[in-house]
Phi, psi and omega in degrees: 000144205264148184227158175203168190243146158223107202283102178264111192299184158291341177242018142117326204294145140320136154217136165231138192230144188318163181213075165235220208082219171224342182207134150237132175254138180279148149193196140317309206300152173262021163283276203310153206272348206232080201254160183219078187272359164267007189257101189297359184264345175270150170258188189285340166189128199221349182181156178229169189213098180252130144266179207213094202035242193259034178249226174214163165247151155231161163235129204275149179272022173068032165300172188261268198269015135111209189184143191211148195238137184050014169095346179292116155318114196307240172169290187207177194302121197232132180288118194293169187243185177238130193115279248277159179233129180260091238215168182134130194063224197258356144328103176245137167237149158263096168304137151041048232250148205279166177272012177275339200261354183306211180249164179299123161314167224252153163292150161292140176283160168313298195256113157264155178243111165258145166304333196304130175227126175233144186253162189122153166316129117326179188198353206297128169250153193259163133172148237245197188284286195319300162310329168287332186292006179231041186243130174302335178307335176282010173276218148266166173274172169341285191295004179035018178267339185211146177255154176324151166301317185299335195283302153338302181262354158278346170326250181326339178268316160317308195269334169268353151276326176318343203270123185300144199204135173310126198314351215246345163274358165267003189262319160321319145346263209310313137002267194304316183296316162283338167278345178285287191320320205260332213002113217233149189247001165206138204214157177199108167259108182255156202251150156271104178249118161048044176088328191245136150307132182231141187269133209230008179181133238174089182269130161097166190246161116099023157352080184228107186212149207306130142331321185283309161309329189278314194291291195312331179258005185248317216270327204234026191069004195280171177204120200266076167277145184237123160296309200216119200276349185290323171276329213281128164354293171298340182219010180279331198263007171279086215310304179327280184345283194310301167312308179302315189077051204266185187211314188210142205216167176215134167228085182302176137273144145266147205221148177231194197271345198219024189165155194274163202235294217165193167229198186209130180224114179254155151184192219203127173284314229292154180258023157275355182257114144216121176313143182250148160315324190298302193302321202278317186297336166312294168325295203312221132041273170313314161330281167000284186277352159290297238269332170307310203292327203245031186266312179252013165269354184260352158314280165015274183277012174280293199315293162339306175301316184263020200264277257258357141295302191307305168314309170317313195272314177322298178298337187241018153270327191301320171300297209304299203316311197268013159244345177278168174295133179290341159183158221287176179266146138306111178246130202271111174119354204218139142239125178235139155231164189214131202227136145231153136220139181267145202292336188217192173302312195263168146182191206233041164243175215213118165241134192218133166245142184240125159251141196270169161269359170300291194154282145056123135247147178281124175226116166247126180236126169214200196182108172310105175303143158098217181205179173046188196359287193287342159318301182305311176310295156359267221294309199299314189294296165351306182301304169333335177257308196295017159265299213274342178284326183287011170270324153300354159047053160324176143270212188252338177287308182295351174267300163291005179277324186269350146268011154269301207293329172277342201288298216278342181272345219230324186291140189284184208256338178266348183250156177203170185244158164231141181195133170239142150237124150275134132261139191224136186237106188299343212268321187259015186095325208287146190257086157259109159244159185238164160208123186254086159093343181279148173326153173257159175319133127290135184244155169242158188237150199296009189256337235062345175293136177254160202217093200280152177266108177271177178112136175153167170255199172326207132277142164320123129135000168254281184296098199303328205285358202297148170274105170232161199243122178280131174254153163234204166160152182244126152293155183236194175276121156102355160251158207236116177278163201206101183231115196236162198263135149321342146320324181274317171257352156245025182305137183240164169243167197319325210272009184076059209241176181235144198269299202067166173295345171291314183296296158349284150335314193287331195305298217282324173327329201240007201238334220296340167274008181273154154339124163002282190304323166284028169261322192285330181289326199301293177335273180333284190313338181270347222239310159286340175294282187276025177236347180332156197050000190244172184254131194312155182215346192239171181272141179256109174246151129223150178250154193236082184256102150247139190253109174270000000 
């Protein structure tokens, strides 16, 4: 039985993909067949899809934040069912899904395109841009004193498209101004959106026009007249026709110097109206100065849009900017530094030092699936809870157990946090921590032995019931705690290589008696040394502890 998958991304698209072979593996990676390399929440292979005689399996890949099968954590290989959805990182897939669960058919359109072709003499007339400017009717007459009727309504169409006009009220513009010109009793003007015609302004319903035309008027620039389709060989045996009753049609391009926009398509039942060669070049022509015309009012608001962005994000880096610290506290017993930079204006990692009033410091790093706007957005409500739980001076377990559980009340279903805290008491060493899902820490020891601190739950935001387990470890004088974002070790270089835990390790092996801070510059510099030429693709965080 044919099987198929339907993948629903982070922003909402449907896609459904076939579900053969014998094996897709989901991941980051661009080796894997099924790859998402922006979704930060996947690991490099995270999850397989085997068939199994006639059914299918998935299976988890040993991921850093798991597969959940019906929101149930994956375990082992489990045989799918038609239905079940399978999720992880910003991912949802639909196994096999009944036809209540596909996406909706589409509304009916204004405009359909038939396929229907016929052979015989034609009455059809052609003509391009270049012909109509050069149809006498577009001059002045002799006497250079009055103008053509045809000069005359571009006359008017010039000036009344010249007037700033909302983009979706210049195409109604544009429209009215052609049917007027032709008179013409129906119309309809379509634009190229995301490759496919789309109809943005439309007097009269139910639009059915040849394919063959659409092609001749998208491929080849053309500009199209039928006098009369009732008579014309080629289209009287066309039931659309027929049924429409339609009797003479135009189909133009809007056309610019250097691309088709769409087309403009008119037409008339009467059998007292038939449309002219005068008439097609006049379209023509009048397209021509829509299509310029609505070629910069869609700059216009590209341009505008992307002002009234640029500003926004300016303004909500600055907010972001102002809940992380502005530089670490002084602590007697501690030297901490702290780094972010985000991949974009905004991004969704997140660093925090808290001093309690026992001498204690607090050290928190998380890190948001995805990036930019909603990350950010995140990333702002997060702080906001994670102030107000350390004001309750929790432990670390019980602080990250109560910030999964509002994380999980509060989070969209497609988003989870990774997050380590720490507490550290500078005056004995001791260290107690929780971690949800995040790289583990490196401790370097004033020996140089390095130490990952392992241990830990989920992620925030899938399991409200999740379970987390307090870790310790002692620090001595002269060792250096080390808490970094993933941003740090898969930071890539041009040849697609991973910055990684060794490279880390080494930075820090060799750096571990300077100051906090020249510890966090050593990174960064080494971090810039192996990516020279590639482009940052992740938010880069660390936090620094060293106890002198």
């Amino acid at each position: 039985m044919a099987r198929e998958l339907v993948i629903q991304t982070i922003d909402g698209q449907l896609t459904p993909i076939p579900l053969d072979g014998s094996r897709l593996v989901v991941g980051r990676s661009s080796a894997v067949e099924l790859s998402f390399p922006e979704d930060a929440g996947l690991s490099r292979q995270h999850f397989a899809f085997e068939a199994q005689g006639e059914d299918w399996t998935v299976q988890d890949l040993g991921s850093k934040n798991g597969t959940f099968v019906n929101n149930i954590p994956l375990k082992a290989r489990l045989t799918l069912k038609p239905g079940d959805r399978i999720s992880a990182g910003h991912l949802t897939i639909l196994y096999s899904p009944e036809a209540k669960n596909a996406p909706a058919a589409a509304p009916k359109r204004v405009v359909v395109f038939d396929g229907e072709e016929a052979d015989g003499p034609s009455t059809t007339e052609v003509t391009s841009l270049e012909g109509a400017l050069s149809n006498q009717t577009m001059v002045l007459e002799r006497g250079g004193t009055k103008a053509s009727a045809p000069l005359q309504a571009l006359i008017r169409a010039g000036q009344e498209l010249s007037e700033s006009q909302p983009l979706e009220q210049l195409v109604r513009s544009i429209l009215d101004l052609a049917i007027e010109a032709v008179n013409a009793q129906r119309g309809v003007v379509m634009v190229l959106e995301n490759g496919e015609l789309v109809a943005r302004a439309n007097k009269g319903n139910g639009f059915r026009i040849s394919s063959t035309v659409r092609d001749r008027v998208m491929k080849e620039k053309c500009s199209i007249l039928v006098r009369d389709a009732q008579m014309d060989e080629a289209f009287k045996s066309q039931m659309s026709i027929v049924q429409q009753r339609v009797r003479t049609m135009m189909a133009v391009p809007l056309q610019t110097k250097d691309r088709i926009l769409g087309l403009i398509y008119l037409d008339c039942p009467s059998i007292l109206r038939e449309f002219s060669k005068e008439d097609l070049s006049l379209l023509t022509v009048m397209a021509n100065i829509a299509a310029v015309r609505l070629e910069n009012a869609r700059l216009a608001e590209i341009e505008q849009a992307e002002r009234i962005i640029r500003r926004d994000m300016a303004q909500a880096a600055e907010i972001q900017q102002g809940i992380l610290p502005a530089a670490a506290p002084e602590v007697p017993g501690l030297d901490l530094a702290g780094f972010n930079a985000p991949c974009r204006t905004v991004g969704g990692d997140y660093y925090a030092f808290h001093a309690f009033p026992d001498g204690r410091v607090g050290l928190a790093l998380g890190d948001v699936s995805g990036k930019g706007m909603p990350a950010a957005l995140m990333v702002m409500a997060f702080d906001a809870r994670l102030r107000a739980l350390m004001e309750m001076k929790p432990s670390a377990a019980a602080l990250v157990s109560h910030l999964n559980k509002v994380t999980c009340e509060n989070c969209p279903s497609n988003r989870f946090i990774t997050f380590f805290f720490g507490i550290l008491d500078p005056a004995t060493g001791e260290l107690a921590f929780a971690n949800a899902g995040h790289n583990p820490p490196v401790l370097i020891r004033a020996s140089g032995q390095a130490e990952m601190l392992q241990g830990g739950g989920p992620v925030l935001g899938i399991l409200p019931i999740a379970g987390y387990a307090e870790e310790h470890a002692q620090m001595a004088n002269r060792d250096v705690l080390v808490i970094y974002s993933d941003g740090v070790t898969e930071a890539n270089n041009v040849a697609g290589e991973e910055f990684g835990e060794e490279r880390l390790i080494e930075v820090l092996e060799s750096c571990r008696s300077a100051p906090a801070s020249a510890i966090v510059s050593a990174i960064t510099d080494a971090l810039n040394q192996f990516t020279a030429g590639a482009a940052q693709t992740d938010d880069i965080t660390l936090v620094v502890a060293k106890r002198v």
